[in-house]
C-alpha positions, 0 to 999 in steps of 0.5 A, a space after each residue: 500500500 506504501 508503494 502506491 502511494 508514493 507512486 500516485 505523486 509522480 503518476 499526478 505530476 505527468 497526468 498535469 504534464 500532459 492535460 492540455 497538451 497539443 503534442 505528447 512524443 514517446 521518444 528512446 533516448 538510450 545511447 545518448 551521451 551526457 552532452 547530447 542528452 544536455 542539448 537536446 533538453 537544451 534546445 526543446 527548453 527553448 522551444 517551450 516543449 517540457 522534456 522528461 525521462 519517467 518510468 514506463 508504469 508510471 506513464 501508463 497509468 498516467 495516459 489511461 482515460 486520456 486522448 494519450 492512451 494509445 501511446 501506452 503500447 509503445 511504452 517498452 524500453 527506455 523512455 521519455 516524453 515531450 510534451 508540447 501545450 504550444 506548438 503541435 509539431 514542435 517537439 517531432 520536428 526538433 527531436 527529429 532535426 537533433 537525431 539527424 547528428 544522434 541516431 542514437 535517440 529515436 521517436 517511438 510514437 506519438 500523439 499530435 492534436 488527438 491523433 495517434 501517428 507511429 514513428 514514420 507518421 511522426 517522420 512525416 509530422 517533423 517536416 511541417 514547418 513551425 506555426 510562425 514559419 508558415 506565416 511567416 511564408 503566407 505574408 511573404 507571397 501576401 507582401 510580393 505583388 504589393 512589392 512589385 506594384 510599388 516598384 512599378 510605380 516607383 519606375 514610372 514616376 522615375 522616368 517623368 511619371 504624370 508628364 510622360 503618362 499625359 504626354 502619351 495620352 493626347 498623342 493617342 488621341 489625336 489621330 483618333 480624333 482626326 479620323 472621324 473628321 475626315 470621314 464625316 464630311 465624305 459622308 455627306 
């Protein structure tokens, strides 16, 4: 009975960890070195995905009843969780880009806004690009055609802009103007 109750603790603190969360990735980090282990957590700290090594039981329980619980079958080994409440894709695409220079570290499975994704459907979730990076791209091909017009503009008013514009527009005109004329009175 005192075992249960020691464990109900740290079984509590990932059902916290968890409850909101976008992303939950189950991730085999056996063979990382000291270092690499340090950076990786370095670099999903950064990105605000919370990255944390407990004991396959303890996340079982933790992930029964939840949008995470079939991550439970892929819970053999050595394990850790990455869990994202910002950034949905965040902690595959990280993971992914630090295991191209450690493939000692390998992504299991994982759980992105209620879908469950093996490790090659994560493989798949790592290439989409960040939430700013996307809009980043859409206002980019929003800003090029205002770009252009304004660098248009800016070449004619260069080049005399009104003067040279008016200037061809009476000399359009004219020959318009004329031919009509000449055909009215041969009407008569």
């Amino acid at each position: 009975m005192a075992k249960v109750e020691e464990k109900k603790p740290i079984v509590d603190e990932i059902a916290e960890c968890i409850k909101d969360a976008q992303a939950v990735v189950v991730v085999d980090y056996r063979g990382l070195t000291v270092g690499q282990d340090t950076d990786l957590r370095r670099q999903l700290r950064e990105a605000n995905v919370s990255y944390k090594v407990y004991k396959n039981t303890m996340m079982n329980f933790a992930f029964k009843g939840t949008e995470f619980e079939s991550l439970c079958e892929v819970l053999e080994g050595p394990s850790a969780i990455a869990v994202s409440k910002e950034d949905a894709t965040a902690p595959a695409r990280i993971i992914a880009k630090f295991a191209k220079n450690a493939p000692a570290i390998e992504i299991k499975a994982g759980v992105i806004e209620g879908t469950f994704y093996d490790a090659n459907g994560m493989k798949d979730i790592a290439e989409v690009p960040s939430r700013e990076e996307l809009l980043s791209r859409l206002l980019g091909s929003m800003q090029s055609p205002v770009t252009n017009l304004a660098r248009v503009l800016n070449q004619i008013a260069e080049k005399g802009g009104a003067d040279a514009a008016t200037a061809a527009k009476p000399a359009e005109e004219a020959p318009a103007e004329e031919a009509p004329a000449e055909e009215a009175p041969a009407a008569e």
